[in-house]
N, C-alpha and C positions, 0 to 999 in steps of 0.2 A: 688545387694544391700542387700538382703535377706541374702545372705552369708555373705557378708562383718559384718554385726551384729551380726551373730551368732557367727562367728568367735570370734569379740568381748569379748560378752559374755563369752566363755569357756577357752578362754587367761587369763582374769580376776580371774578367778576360781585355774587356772593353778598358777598365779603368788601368787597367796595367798598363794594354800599350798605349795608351793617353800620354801615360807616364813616362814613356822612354824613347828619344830621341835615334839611337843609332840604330840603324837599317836593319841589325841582324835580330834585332828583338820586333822590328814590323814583321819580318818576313819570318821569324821561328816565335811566335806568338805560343805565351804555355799552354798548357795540354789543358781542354776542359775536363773535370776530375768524373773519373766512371763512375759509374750510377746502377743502381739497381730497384725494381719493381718490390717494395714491399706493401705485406699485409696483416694485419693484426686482428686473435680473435683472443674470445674469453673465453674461460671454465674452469670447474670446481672441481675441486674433490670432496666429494662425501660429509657431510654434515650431518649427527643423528637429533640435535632438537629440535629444527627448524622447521617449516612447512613452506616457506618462502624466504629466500632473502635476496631482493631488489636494489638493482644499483642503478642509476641511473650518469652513463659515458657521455662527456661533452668532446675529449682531448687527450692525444699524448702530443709531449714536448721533449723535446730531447735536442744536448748540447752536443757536436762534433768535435771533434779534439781541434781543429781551427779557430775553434772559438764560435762559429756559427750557431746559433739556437732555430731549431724548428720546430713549426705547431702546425701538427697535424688533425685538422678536425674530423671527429666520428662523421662518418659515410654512409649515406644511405644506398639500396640497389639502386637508384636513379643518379648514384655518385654527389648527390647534393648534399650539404653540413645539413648534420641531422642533430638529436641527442637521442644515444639508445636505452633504453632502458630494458634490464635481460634482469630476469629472474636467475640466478647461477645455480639454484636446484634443479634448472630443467637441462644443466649443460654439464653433464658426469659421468665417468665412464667411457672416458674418451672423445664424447662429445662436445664439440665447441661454440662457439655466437662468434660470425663476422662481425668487426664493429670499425673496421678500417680499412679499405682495400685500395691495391694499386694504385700506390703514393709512390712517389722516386725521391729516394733517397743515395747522399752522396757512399759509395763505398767508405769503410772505415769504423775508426772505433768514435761511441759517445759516451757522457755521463748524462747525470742528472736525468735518466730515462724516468717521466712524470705522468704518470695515469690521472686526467683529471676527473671529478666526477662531478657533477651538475645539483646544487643545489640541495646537497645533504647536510642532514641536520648540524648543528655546532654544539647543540647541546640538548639532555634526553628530552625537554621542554620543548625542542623543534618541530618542524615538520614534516613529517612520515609520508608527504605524497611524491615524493622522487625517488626515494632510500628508506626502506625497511624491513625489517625482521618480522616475519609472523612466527611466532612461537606458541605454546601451548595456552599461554592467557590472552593470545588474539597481536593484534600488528604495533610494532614498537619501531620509534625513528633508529636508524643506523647511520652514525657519525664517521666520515673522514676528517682528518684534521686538514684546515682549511681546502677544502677538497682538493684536494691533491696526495694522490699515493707514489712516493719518492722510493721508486724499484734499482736506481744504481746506475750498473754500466749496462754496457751495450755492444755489440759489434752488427755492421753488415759486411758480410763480401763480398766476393768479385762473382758469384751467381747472377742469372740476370732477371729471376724471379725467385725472391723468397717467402715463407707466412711463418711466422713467428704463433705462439701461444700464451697468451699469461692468466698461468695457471695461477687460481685462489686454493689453499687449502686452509678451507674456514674453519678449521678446528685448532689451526696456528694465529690466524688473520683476525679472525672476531672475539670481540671477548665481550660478555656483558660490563654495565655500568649503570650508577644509580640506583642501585640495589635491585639491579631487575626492572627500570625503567627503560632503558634503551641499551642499544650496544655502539660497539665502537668496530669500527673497520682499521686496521694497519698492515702496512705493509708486509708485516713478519710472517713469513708463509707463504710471501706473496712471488713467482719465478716465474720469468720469461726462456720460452724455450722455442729451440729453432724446429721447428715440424719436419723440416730432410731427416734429420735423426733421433725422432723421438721416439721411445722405446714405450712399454706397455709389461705389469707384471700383473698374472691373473690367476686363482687357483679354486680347487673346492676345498670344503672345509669337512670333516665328520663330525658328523652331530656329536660322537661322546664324548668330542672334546671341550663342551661347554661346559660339562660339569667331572672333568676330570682331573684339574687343576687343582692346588690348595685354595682353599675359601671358598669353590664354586660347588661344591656338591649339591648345593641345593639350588645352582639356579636349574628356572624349568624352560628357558629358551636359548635363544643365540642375542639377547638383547646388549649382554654382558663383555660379547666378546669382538676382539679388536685384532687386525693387524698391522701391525707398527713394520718401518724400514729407514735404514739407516745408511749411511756412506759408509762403506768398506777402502781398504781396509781398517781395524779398530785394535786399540792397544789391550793387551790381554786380559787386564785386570780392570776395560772398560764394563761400565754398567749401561745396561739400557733402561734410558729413561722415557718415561710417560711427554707427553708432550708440554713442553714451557718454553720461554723465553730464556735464553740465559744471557741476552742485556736486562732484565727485569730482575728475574730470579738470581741475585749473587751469591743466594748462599747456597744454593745447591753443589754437594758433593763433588769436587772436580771431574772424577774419573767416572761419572754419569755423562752419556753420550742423549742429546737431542736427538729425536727423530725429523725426517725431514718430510716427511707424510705419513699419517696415519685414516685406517677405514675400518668401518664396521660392516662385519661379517653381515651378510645379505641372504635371505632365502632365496634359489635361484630357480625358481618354479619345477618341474621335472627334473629338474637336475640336481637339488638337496639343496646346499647351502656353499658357497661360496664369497670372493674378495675381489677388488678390481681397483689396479693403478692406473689410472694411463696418466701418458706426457710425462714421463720420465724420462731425462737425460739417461743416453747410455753409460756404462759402468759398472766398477762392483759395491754389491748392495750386501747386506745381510737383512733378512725377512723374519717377522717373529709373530705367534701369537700369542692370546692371551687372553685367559676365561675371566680375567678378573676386573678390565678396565674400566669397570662401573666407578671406580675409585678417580680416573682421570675426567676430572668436572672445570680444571681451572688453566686454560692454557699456557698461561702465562707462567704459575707454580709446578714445580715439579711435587708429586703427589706419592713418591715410592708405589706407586704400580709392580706388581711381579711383572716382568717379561724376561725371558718368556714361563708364560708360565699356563701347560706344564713344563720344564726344565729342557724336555729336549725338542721341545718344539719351534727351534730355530736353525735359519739354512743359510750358508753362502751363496748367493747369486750372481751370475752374470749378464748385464742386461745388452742387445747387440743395434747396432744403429738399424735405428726404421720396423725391430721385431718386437712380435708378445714374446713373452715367456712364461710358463705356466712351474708356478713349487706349490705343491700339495700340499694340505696339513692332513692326518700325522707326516711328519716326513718320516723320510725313509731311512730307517736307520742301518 
């Protein structure tokens, strides 16, 4: 692929001055455009029904504001076109899957940034042996729509090695279908992040706050409990809402704010019970729990979840390029 662009490149250069006649354009021939070394890997954030979910990577393709379109195929360590196939529950918590390395690309900005995936189902009647879901009734196909996940724009810059991330958070991204026959994979939830400045939010949780909350008195574990984060800063009389679409969901309340990833509270062996983001762009965030998120079942619907909830259990944060940052729950008041 490396070749294949350079190639590009100096074809371009060639065909210009093919082109032109007076001497100052042979001898000041335009600049071949600077380039840079990228790499692309995968991972998830947190999913709590799942026991597997399988994708299998053929491609990204991506358009340069010149107009240029490039396809870049999945990589194996021997650098040869591969197709990967990553379970994303085994890549969490900061953890990621190479699945594209040291491709050169031209500096600058692109669109139509295209995640392809290999051979996933079109409908829950598919086939489950490249893309699926294990979930609690055993392995279900998982659907991209005609395999390709359509993530946006893009930039690279003038660095002369960079690795990118594109973070799944499957609790925005998946949604079942066919009444519990299969699911569907979409882009929403889906974010590319540059790895020089990715940031990490991480905390412990006290157990009493599982059941301290209204409605949670009686649950008897941390199964219940979630925490949510949001883009700061938020206008005052914003609500934090449970996880949905709000291209799907139009009717939900204006002055309910999306979350832009949510997790569930994890036991952290000697250490009690704790939360973990990673790949988060730096920024201000605001952090929330909540004992009661057994309510948020439908991604795509907003579900009136309390959060936070209990009432003061939410914090302003500030996340800093390349740092964790640790907000406790209780916070501190």
């Amino acid at each position: 692929m490396r070749a294949l662009i350079k190639t590009f490149a100096l074809s371009s250069v060639a065909i210009a001055m093919a082109g032109c006649s007076d001497s100052s354009s042979v001898n000041n021939p335009p600049p071949v455009p600077a380039t840079a070394i990228v790499s692309f890997s995968v991972s998830d954030a947190p999913v709590d029904f799942a026991n597997q979910v399988v994708v299998s990577y053929a491609a990204i393709s991506l358009r340069h504001s010149d107009g240029t379109t490039y396809d870049l195929p999945v990589n194996g360590e021997d650098g040869n076109e591969t197709v990967a196939k990553v379970d994303l529950l085994n890549y969490q918590d900061g953890e990621s899957r190479l699945i594209i390395s040291n491709v050169e690309l031209p500096v600058g900005d692109y669109t139509d940034f295209t995640l392809h995936t290999y051979e996933c189902a079109q409908n829950h009647n598919g086939s489950a042996e490249h893309c699926y879901v294990e979930d609690l009734e055993g392995i279900k196909p998982l659907k991209t729509p005609s395999n390709k996940l359509r993530l946006g724009d893009f930039s690279v810059s003038s660095d002369g090695v960079q690795a990118y991330t594109i973070e799944f958070n499957l609790r925005q991204s998946m949604t079942m279908t066919a009444g519990g026959a299969g699911y569907n994979l979409k882009p929403h939830g889906v974010r590319i992040l540059d790895n020089s400045t990715v940031s990490s939010l991480f905390g412990k949780v006290e157990p009493s706050l599982f059941t301290a909350g209204v409605g949670c008195e009686d649950n008897s574990d941390h199964q219940t409990s979630f925490v949510y984060l949001y883009e700061a800063p938020l206008a005052e009389d914003a609500i934090l809402g449970d996880e949905f679409d709000p291209a799907v969901d139009t009717e939900a309340p204006e002055d309910v704010v999306a979350p832009i990833a949510s997790t569930g509270v994890k036991e952290d062996g000697e250490n009690g019970y704790g939360y973990h983001f990673g790949f988060i762009a730096p920024g201000d965030y605001v952090v929330a729990f909540s004992c009661s998120a057994d309510g948020d079942m439908d991604p795509e619907k907003y579900e009136g979840v309390a959060i936070a909830n209990p009432e003061t259990e939410r914090a302003n944060v500030t996340l800093q390029n390349s740092l964790g940052t640790e907000q406790n729950f209780p916070v501190a008041q």
